[in-house]
Each structure stands twice: as structure tokens, then as C-alpha cells.
C-alpha positions as CSV (number, residue, x, y, z in Angstrom):
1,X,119.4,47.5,-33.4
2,X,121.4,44.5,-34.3
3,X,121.8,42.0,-37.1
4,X,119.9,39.5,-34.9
5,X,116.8,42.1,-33.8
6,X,116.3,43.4,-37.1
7,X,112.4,43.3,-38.5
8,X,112.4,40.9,-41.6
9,X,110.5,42.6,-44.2
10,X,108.5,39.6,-45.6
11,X,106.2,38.0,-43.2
12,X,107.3,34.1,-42.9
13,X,103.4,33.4,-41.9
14,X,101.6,35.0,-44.5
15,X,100.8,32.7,-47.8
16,X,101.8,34.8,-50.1
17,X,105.6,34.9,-48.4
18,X,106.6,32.2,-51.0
19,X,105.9,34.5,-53.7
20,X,107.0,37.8,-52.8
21,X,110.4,36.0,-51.9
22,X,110.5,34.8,-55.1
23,X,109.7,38.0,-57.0
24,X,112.3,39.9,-54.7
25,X,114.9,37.3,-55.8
26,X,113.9,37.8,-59.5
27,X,114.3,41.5,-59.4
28,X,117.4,41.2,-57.7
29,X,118.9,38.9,-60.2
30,X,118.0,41.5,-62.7
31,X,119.4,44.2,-61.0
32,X,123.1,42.5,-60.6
33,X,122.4,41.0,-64.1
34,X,122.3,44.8,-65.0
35,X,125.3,45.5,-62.8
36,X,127.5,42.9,-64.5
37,X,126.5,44.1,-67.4
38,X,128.1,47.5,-66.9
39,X,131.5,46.0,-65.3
40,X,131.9,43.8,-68.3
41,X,131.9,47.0,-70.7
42,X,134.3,48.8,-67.9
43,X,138.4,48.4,-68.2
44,X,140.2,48.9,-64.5
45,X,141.5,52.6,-65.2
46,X,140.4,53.0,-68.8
47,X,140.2,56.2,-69.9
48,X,138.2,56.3,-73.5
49,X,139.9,58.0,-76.9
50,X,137.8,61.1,-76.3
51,X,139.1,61.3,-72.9
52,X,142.8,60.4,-73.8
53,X,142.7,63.5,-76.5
54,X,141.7,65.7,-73.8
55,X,144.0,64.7,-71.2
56,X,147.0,64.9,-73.9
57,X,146.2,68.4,-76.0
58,X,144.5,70.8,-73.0
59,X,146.9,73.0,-71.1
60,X,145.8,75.0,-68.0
61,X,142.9,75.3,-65.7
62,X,140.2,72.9,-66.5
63,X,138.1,72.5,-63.0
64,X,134.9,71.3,-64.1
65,X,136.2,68.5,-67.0
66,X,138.4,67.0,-64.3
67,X,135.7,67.3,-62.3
68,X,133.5,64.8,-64.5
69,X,136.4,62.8,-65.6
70,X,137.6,61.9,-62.1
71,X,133.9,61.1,-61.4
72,X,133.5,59.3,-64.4
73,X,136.5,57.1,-63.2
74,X,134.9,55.5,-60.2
75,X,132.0,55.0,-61.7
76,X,133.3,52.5,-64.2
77,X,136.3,51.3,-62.1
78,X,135.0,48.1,-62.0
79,X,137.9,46.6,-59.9
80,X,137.2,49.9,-57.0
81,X,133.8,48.6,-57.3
82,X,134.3,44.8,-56.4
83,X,136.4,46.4,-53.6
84,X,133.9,48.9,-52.4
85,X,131.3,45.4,-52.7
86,X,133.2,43.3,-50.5
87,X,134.3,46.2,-48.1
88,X,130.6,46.9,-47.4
89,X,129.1,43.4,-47.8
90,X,128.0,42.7,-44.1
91,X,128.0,46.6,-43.3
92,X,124.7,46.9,-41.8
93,X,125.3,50.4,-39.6
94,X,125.7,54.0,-42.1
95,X,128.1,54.6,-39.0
96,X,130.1,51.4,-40.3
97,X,130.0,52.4,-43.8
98,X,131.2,55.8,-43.5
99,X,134.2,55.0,-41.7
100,X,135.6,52.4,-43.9
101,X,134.8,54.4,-47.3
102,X,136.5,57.6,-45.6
103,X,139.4,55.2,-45.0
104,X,139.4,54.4,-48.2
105,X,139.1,57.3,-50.1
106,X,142.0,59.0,-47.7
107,X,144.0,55.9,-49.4
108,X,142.9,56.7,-52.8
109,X,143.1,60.3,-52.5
110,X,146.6,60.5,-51.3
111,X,148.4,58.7,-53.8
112,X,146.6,59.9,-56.4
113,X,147.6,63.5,-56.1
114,X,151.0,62.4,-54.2
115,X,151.9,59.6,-57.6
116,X,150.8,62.1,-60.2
117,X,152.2,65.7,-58.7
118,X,156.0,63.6,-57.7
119,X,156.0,61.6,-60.8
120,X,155.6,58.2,-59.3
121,X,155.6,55.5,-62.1
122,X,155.3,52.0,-61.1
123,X,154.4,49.2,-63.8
124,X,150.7,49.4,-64.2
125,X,150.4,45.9,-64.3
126,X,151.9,45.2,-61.3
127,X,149.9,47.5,-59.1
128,X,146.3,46.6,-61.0
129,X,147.4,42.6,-59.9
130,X,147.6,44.1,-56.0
131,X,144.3,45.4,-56.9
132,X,142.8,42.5,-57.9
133,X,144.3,40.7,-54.8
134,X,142.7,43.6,-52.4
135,X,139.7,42.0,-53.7
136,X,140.8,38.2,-53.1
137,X,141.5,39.7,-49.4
138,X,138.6,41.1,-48.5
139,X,136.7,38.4,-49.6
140,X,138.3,36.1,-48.1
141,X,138.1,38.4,-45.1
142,X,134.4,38.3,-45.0
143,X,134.2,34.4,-45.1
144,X,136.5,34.5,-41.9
145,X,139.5,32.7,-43.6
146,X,142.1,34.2,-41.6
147,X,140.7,33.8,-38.3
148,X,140.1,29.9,-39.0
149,X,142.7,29.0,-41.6
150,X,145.4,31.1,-39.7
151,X,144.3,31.7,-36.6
152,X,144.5,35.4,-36.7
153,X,142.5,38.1,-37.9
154,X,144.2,41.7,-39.4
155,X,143.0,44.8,-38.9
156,X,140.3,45.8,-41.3
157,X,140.0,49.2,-40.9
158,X,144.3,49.4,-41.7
159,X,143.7,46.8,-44.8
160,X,141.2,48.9,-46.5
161,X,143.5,52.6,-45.6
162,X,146.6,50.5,-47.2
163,X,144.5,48.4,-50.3
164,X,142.8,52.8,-50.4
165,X,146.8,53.7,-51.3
166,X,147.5,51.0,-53.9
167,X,144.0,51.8,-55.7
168,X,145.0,55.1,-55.8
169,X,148.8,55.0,-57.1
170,X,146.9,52.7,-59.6
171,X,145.3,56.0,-61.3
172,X,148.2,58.0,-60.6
173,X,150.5,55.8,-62.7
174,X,147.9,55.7,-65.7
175,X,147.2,59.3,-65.7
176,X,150.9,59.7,-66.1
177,X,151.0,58.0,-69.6
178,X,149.3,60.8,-71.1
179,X,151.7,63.3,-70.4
180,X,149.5,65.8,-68.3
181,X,150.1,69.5,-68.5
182,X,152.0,71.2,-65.9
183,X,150.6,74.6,-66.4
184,X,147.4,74.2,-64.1
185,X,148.4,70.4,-62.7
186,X,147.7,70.7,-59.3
187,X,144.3,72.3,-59.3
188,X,143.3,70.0,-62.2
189,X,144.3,67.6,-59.6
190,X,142.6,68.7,-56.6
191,X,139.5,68.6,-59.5
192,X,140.2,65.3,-60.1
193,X,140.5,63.9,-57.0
194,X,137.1,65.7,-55.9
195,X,135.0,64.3,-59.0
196,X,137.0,60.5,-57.6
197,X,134.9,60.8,-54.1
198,X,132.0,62.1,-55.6
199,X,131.9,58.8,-57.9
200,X,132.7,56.6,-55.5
201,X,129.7,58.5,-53.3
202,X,127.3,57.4,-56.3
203,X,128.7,53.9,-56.8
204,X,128.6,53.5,-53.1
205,X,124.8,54.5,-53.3
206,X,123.9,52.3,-55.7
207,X,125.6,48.6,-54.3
208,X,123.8,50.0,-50.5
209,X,120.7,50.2,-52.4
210,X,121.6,46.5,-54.2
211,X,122.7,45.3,-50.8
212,X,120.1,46.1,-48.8
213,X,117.6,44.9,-51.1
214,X,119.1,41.3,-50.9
215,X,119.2,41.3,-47.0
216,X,115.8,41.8,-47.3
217,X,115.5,38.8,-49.2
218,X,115.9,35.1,-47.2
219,X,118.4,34.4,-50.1
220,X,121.1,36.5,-48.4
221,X,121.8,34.5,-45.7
222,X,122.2,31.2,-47.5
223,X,124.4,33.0,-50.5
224,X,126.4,35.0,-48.9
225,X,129.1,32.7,-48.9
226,X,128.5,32.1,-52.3
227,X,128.7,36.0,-53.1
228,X,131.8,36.3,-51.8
229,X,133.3,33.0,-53.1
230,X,132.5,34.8,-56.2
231,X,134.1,37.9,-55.8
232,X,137.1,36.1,-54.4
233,X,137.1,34.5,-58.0
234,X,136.7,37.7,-59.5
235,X,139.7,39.4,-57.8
236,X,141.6,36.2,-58.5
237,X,140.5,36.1,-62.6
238,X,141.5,40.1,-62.5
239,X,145.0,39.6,-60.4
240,X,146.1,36.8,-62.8
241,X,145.5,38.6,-66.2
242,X,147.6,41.9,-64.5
243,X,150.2,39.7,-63.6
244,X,150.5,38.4,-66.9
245,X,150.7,41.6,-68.5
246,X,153.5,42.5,-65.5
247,X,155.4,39.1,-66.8
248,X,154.9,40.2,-70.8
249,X,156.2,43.6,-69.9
250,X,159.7,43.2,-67.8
């Protein structure tokens, strides 16, 4: 079924329409109130003091802590998030979805274990302000800028692969400040890297759930561009701060 044929699920004739629009809004709004809320505690790669000391002082095998901690990454990778947002904003088919996020995480994933197990160290800074313009790009993107300001229109599916590699040297090069054990490295890795898609599986869950509540909602259409005006901003707020840090640090 297309965008076009799909059943609306507030009935335009009824009299109470009005108001169940307006209490679907409502709850929305708290929902990405909640949402923004979360981001704004989050740092792009953080990794908390409790988490630092274990990276730093544990030698060997670890599978389960990685586990949690690669996980716990995604989860509060706020600047993976905005990505994942834009990359599934006018997603409507599981089909859809599932290719681009595999894409994504076959990005991630590879650099990752490739930047971390070769010792690949590129300023931080300068790779989290690519990250934040992977947002500005897919935003953009979705409001059709290239095709009308340019008059051409990338590949999507190779953006999000190539933006999937930058997000994932991102990590890498963090990870690397702490010194990681080598006794037990790669399986710690592998560890990692699994808990990584399983966090990005429950992010992902939660903005489809977000998403498909507000294309429910007559709102959608006339904000959309808004939304993604917004996370262009965002990406463009985030890629500036990096690349002042990347400036202070040459």
C-alpha cells in the first residue's frame, strides 16, 4: 500500500476529529519533549567515569560488559540518533527501513573493529564535525535540496554506508584514548560491536514507534519540513562546536 492509499487513522467526518487530533499532537509533544530531554543529558561518544575506569584497569575477556557498554553507546549517542531520525523520517516500508539501517550499521561496524584493532587515530573533533554534517546532509536530503538547488540527487543508500563508516571510526578513535587491553581485544571487540547493533535495534524501535505515531497525526504533513529544518540546525549547531574544538586542538 502506498503513502497516498494509506487508511488515516482519525476519521476527518466525525466531530470529535478536532479533539483527538489535538490530544495526539499533545502526547506527541510530550513524547519528543521526553526525547530531547535524554539527548540533552547525552555527549556524542561519552563514555561516563565508571565506564572510563573499566575500560582503563580490566585486562582479558570481558563479553558481557562490552556487551552492555557497546549497547549503552547507541543508546545515548545522541548524534547516531539524529542520524538514524533523518535516515528513517519518510521510511514508511519495514522493507525500507531494514535496508538502510543494515547499511548503516555495516558502516559503523567496520570501522569500529577495523580503527580500534589497526590503531587508527584521527582527531576526534574532526570526525564528530563530519558527523554532525551527515546530519545536515540527510536533512537536507529529505527536503529535496539537492535535486532542486543542484539539480542532482546522490545515492542514498551509498551516503548512509559511507556517513555508517565515519560514525563508526568516530567510536574507534575514542575508545583508543583509554588505552584498551590487548590481552582479549578482539573478542571484547566483536562484544562491543554486537551490544552497538543491538542499541541501535532499540533506539531504532523507539523513533519507528515516535514516527509512526506522528504520521498518524494531520500535523506530519504540514511539519515535516519544519522537522527536518530542525534537525538540519541540529547537525549544523553539533558540526560547528566539533570544528571548533578541531581548530583549538591543531
Amino acid at each position: 500500500m502506498n503513502k497516498a492509499n494509506r487508511p488515516h487513522l482519525i476519521d476527518l467526518h466525525s466531530a470529535t476529529a478536532p479533539q483527538m487530533t489535538a490530544t495526539r499532537q499533545f502526547v506527541l509533544l510530550l513524547v519528543l519533549l521526553g526525547l530531547l530531554g535524554l539527548l540533552g543529558t547525552a555527549q556524542a561518544h561519552g563514555v561516563s567515569e565508571g565506564d572510563q575506569h573499566f575500560l582503563t584497569q580490566n585486562t582479558g575477556m570481558h563479553l558481557i560488559p562490552y556487551l552492555y557498554l557497546g549497547a549503552k553507546h547507541m543508546v545515548t549517542g545522541y548524534d547516531h540518533l539524529l542520524f538514524l531520525f533523518g535516515v528513517v523520517f519518510f521510511l514508511y516500508r519495514m522493507k525500507e527501513v531494514g535496508l538502510y539501517v543494515t547499511l548503516f550499521a555495516l558502516g559503523h561496524s567496520t570501522t569500529l573493529l577495523l580503527g580500534v584493532l589497526n590503531g587508527w587515530h584521527i582527531n576526534p573533533y574532526f570526525v564528530d564535525t563530519i558527523i554532525g554534517l551527515s546530519i545536515v546532509y540527510r536533512a537536507f536530503d529529505n527536503l529535496g535540496g539537492f535535486s532542486q538547488f543542484f539539480g542532482v540527487q546522490p545515492n542514498k543508500k551509498a551516503a548512509v554506508l559511507i556517513f555508517g563508516f565515519f560514525h563508526g571510526l568516530g567510536l574507534a578513535t575514542k575508545l583508543q584514548d583509554f588505552a584498551l587491553s590487548g590481552d582479549g581485544l578482539i573478542p571484547n571487540m566483536l562484544a562491543f560491536n554486537v551490544g552497538v547493533e543491538i542499541g541501535q535495534l532499540l533506539a531504532l524501535g523507539m523513533i519507528l514507534v515516535v514516527m509512526r505515531y506522528w504520521r498518524s497525526t494531520r500535523s506530519f504533513a504540514r511539519h515535516a519540513v519544519t522537522g527536518n529544518i530542525a534537525l538540519m540546525s541540529a547537525g549544523l549547531i553539533l558540526a560547528g562546536f566539533q570544528f571548533t574544538g578541531f581548530l583549538l586542538t591543531r
